[in-house]
SETOR-120759 format. One line per field, with one value per residue (C-alpha): residue in three letters; x negated, y, z. Coordinates in steps of 0.5 Angstrom, whole numbers, plus 500, padded with zeros to 3 digits. Last residue first. Example, Ala and Ser with C-alpha at 12.3 -4.5 7.8 and 13.67 -1.06 7.14 Angstrom:
2
residuo <- SER / ALA
X <- 473 / 475
Y <- 498 / 491
Z <- 514 / 516
END
This chain:
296
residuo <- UNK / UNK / UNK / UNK / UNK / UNK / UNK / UNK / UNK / UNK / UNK / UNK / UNK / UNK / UNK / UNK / UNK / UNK / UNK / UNK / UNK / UNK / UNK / UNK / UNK / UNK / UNK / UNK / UNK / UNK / UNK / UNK / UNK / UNK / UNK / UNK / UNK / UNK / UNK / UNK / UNK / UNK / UNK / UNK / UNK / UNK / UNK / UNK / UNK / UNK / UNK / UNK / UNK / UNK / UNK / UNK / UNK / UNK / UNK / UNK / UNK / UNK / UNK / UNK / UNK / UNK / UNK / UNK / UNK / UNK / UNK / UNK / UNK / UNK / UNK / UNK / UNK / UNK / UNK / UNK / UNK / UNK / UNK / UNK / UNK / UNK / UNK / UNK / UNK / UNK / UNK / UNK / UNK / UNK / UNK / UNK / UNK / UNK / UNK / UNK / UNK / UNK / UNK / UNK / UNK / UNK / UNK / UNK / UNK / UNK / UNK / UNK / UNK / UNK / UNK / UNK / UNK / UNK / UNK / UNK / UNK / UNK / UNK / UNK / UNK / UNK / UNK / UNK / UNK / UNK / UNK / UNK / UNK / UNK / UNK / UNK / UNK / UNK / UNK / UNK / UNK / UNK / UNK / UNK / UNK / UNK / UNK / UNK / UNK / UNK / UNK / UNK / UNK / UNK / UNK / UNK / UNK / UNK / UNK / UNK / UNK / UNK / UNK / UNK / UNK / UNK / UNK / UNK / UNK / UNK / UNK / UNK / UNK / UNK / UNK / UNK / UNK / UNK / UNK / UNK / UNK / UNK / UNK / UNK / UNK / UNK / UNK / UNK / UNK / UNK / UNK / UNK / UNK / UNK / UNK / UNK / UNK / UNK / UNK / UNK / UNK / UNK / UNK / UNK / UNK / UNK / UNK / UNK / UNK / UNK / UNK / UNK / UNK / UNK / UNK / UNK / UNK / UNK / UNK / UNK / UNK / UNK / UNK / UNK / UNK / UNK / UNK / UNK / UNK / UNK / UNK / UNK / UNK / UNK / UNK / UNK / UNK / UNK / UNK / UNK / UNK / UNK / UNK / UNK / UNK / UNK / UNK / UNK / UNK / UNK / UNK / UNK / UNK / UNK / UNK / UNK / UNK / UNK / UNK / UNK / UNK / UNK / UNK / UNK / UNK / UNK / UNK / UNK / UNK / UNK / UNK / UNK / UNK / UNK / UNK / UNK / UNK / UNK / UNK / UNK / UNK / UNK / UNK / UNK / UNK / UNK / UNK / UNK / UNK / UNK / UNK / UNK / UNK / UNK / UNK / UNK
X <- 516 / 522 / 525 / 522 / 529 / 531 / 535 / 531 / 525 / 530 / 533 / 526 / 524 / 530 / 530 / 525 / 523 / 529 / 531 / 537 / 533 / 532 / 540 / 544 / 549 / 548 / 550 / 547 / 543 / 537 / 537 / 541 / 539 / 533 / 530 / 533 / 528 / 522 / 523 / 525 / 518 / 519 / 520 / 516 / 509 / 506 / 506 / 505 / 502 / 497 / 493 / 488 / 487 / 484 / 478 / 478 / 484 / 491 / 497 / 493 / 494 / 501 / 508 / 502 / 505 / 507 / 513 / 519 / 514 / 512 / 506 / 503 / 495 / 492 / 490 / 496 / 498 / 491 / 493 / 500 / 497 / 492 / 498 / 502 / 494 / 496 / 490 / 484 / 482 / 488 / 491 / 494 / 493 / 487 / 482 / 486 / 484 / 478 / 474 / 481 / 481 / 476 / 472 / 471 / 469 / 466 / 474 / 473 / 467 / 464 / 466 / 464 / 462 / 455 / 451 / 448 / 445 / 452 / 454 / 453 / 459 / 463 / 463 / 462 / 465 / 471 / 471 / 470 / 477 / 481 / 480 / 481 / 489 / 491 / 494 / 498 / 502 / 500 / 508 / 507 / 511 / 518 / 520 / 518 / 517 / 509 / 513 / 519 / 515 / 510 / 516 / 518 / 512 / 512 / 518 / 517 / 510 / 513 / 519 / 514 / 509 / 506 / 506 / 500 / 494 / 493 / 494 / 491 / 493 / 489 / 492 / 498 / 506 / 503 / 502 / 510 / 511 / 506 / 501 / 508 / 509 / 502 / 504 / 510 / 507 / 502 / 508 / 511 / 503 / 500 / 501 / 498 / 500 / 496 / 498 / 492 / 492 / 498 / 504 / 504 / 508 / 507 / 514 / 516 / 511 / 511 / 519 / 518 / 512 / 517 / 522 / 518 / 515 / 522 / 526 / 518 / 518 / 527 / 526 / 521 / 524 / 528 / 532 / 533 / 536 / 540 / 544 / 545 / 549 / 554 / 550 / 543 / 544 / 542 / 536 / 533 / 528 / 535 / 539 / 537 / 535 / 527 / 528 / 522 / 516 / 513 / 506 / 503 / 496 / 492 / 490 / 495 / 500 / 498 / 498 / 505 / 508 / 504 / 507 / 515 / 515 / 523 / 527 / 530 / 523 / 524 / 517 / 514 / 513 / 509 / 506 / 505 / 500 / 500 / 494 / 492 / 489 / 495 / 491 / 498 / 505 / 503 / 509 / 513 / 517 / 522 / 526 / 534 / 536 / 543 / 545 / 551 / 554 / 547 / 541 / 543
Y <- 463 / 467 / 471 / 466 / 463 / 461 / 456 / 453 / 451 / 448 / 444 / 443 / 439 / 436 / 431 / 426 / 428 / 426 / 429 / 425 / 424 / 432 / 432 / 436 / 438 / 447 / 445 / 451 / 445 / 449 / 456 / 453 / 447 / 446 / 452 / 451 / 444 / 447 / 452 / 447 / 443 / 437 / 430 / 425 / 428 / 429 / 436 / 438 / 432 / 433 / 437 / 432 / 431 / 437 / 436 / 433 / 437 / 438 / 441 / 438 / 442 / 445 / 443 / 439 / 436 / 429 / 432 / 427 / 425 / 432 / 432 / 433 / 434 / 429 / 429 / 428 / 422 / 419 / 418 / 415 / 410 / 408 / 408 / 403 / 398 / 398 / 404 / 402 / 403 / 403 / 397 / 393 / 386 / 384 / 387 / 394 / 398 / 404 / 404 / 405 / 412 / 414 / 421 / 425 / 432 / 437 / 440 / 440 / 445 / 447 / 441 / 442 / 439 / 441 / 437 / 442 / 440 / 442 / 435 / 433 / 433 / 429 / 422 / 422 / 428 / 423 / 418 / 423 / 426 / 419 / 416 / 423 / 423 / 414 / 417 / 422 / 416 / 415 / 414 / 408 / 404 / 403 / 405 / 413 / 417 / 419 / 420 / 424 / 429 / 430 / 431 / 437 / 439 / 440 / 443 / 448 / 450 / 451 / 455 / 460 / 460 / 465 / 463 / 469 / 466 / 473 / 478 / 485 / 491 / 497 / 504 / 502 / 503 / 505 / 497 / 495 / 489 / 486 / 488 / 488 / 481 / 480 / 484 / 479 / 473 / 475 / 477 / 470 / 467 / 473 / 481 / 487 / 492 / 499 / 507 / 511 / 520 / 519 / 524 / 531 / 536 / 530 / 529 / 530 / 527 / 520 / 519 / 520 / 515 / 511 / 511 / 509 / 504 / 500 / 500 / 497 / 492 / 491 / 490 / 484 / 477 / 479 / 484 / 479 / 474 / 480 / 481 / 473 / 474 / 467 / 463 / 466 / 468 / 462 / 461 / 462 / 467 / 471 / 477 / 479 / 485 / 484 / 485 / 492 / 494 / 500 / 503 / 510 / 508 / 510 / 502 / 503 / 504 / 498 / 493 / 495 / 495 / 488 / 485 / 487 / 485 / 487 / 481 / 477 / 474 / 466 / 464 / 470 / 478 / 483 / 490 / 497 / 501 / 508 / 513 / 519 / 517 / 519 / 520 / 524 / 522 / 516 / 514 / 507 / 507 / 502 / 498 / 495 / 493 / 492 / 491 / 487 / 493 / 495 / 500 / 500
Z <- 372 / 377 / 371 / 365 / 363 / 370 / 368 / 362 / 367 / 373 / 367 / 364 / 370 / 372 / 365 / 364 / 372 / 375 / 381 / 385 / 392 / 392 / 394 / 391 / 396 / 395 / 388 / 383 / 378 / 377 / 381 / 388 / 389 / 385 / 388 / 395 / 395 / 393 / 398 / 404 / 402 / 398 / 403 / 407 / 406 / 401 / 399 / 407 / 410 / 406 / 409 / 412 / 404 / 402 / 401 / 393 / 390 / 392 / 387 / 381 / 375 / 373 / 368 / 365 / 358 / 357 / 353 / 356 / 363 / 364 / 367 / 374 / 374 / 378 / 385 / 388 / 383 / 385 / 391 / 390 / 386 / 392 / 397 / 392 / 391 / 399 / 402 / 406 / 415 / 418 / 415 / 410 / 409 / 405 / 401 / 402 / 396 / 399 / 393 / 388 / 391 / 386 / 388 / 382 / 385 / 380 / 380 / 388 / 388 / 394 / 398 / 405 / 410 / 411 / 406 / 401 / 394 / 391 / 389 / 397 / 399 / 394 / 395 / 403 / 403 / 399 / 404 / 410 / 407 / 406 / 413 / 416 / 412 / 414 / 420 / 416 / 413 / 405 / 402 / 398 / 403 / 401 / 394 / 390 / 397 / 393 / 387 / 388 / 392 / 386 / 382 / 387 / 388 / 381 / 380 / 385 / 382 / 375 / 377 / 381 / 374 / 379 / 387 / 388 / 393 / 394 / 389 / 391 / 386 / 384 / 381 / 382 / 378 / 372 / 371 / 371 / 368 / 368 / 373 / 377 / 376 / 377 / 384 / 386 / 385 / 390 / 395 / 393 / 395 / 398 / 398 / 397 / 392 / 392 / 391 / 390 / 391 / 395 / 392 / 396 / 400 / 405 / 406 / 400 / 396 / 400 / 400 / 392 / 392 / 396 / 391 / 385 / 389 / 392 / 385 / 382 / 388 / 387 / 380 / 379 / 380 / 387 / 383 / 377 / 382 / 385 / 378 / 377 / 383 / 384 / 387 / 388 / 395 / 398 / 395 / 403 / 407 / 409 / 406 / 399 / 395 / 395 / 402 / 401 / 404 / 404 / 408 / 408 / 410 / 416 / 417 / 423 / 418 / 413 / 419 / 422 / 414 / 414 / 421 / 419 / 412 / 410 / 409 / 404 / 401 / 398 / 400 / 402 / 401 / 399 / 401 / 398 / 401 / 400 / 400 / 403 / 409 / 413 / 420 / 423 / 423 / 419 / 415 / 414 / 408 / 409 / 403 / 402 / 396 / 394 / 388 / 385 / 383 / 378 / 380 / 388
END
């Protein structure tokens, strides 16, 4: 409980016997707000005293955000760096010694929380393992978010899954074999230039071309997502050639629940607001100057 509105719960998981001398810190997902059972069980068997922390916070959702700006600086960083300096003293006091390496390992949110870390607390590992890390966390919600928006943007350009295998062997036909190999594989996407203009409906819309509207939503997914009032990149494209048959993700017919709850509660702190009222010129450096760099 480093302030009143604290309230970080962690578990330290100690190998009765076969401690490899090390500990292994793992990470959390999405909104965190739950101890990472399966890692824990995994970094233990590995030989390695394991620790996980909620973040400080019940439940994977934004929820908490309202009302306990406190809580949101413990999920941002304070509750890892609260969790480790207190494992390691477990650790020591249990052992009659201090692991000889301490390691972070964690994906996505659990990513972000290690370069976090690298940041703000580098004495607290000797190594860290940032997997997929969901840094520029504000950033990434509001592009899905605009990226949403656009694709749902009127009747008919979102692009039904359908039309997904479509799309993929065009761009392999396109792009496969600029590694010198064809197998399948687009070893590079950023070398990729496929034009989704070459799959344009000729005549009425059908299972086998893109409407001139699912053509522009198209090449939207690929772009870069801009802010319209500056024209900066709020990031680079989100899905990149080959990615297509997993579209339905980012691209389907509403945000992600993540992203939604980061406008929501973070942004414009209403539990009613609807993702159909985002207005990019205006949202994006809202939900931007909310959180102040903490989650970003």
């Amino acid at each position: 409980t480093p302030t009143s509105d604290s309230d970080i719960r962690i578990e330290v998981w100690l190998p009765a016997s076969g401690w490899n001398g090390k500990l292994q810190a793992v990470g959390n997902g999405g909104w965190a707000g739950e101890i990472s059972y399966p890692a824990l069980a995994a970094g233990v068997i590995g030989g390695y005293a394991a620790a996980s922390t909620d973040t400080g916070h019940r439940g994977n959702t934004a929820a908490f955000v309202l009302g306990h700006p406190e809580k949101v600086v413990d999920m941002g960083h304070r509750a890892v760096h609260e969790m480790t300096v207190r494992a390691k003293s477990i650790i020591a006091a249990y052992y009659g010694d201090a692991p000889k390496l301490s390691f972070w390992n964690g994906c996505s949110t659990g990513g972000r929380q290690g370069i976090t870390e690298a940041a703000k607390y580098p004495d607290d590992f000797d190594a860290i393992v940032a997997g997929a890390p969901a840094i520029h966390w504000i950033s990434l919600h509001a592009a899905r978010m605009a990226l949403s928006a656009f694709v749902n943007r009127s009747e008919g350009s979102r692009i039904p899954p359908a039309k997904y295998p479509m799309i993929h062997d065009a761009v392999l036909q396109a792009c496969d074999a600029l590694d010198g190999v064809k197998d399948g594989v687009i070893e590079n996407p950023a070398r990729c230039r496929f034009n989704p203009k070459v799959l344009a409906c000729k005549g009425a819309d059908g299972p086998a071309c893109l409407t001139a509207a699912q053509v522009e939503t198209a090449r939207a997914i690929y772009a870069p997502v801009k802010n319209p009032r500056t024209g900066a990149d709020v990031l680079p494209g989100l899905l990149q050639p080959g990615s297509e048959l997993g579209w339905a993700t980012l691209a389907g017919p509403e945000p992600l629940r993540y992203t939604q709850e980061a406008f929501k509660y973070l942004a414009f702190k209403d539990p009613e607001w609807d993702w159909r009222r985002f207005n990019a010129s205006t949202d994006i450096d809202l939900a931007l100057k909310m959180d102040n760099g903490l989650l970003n």
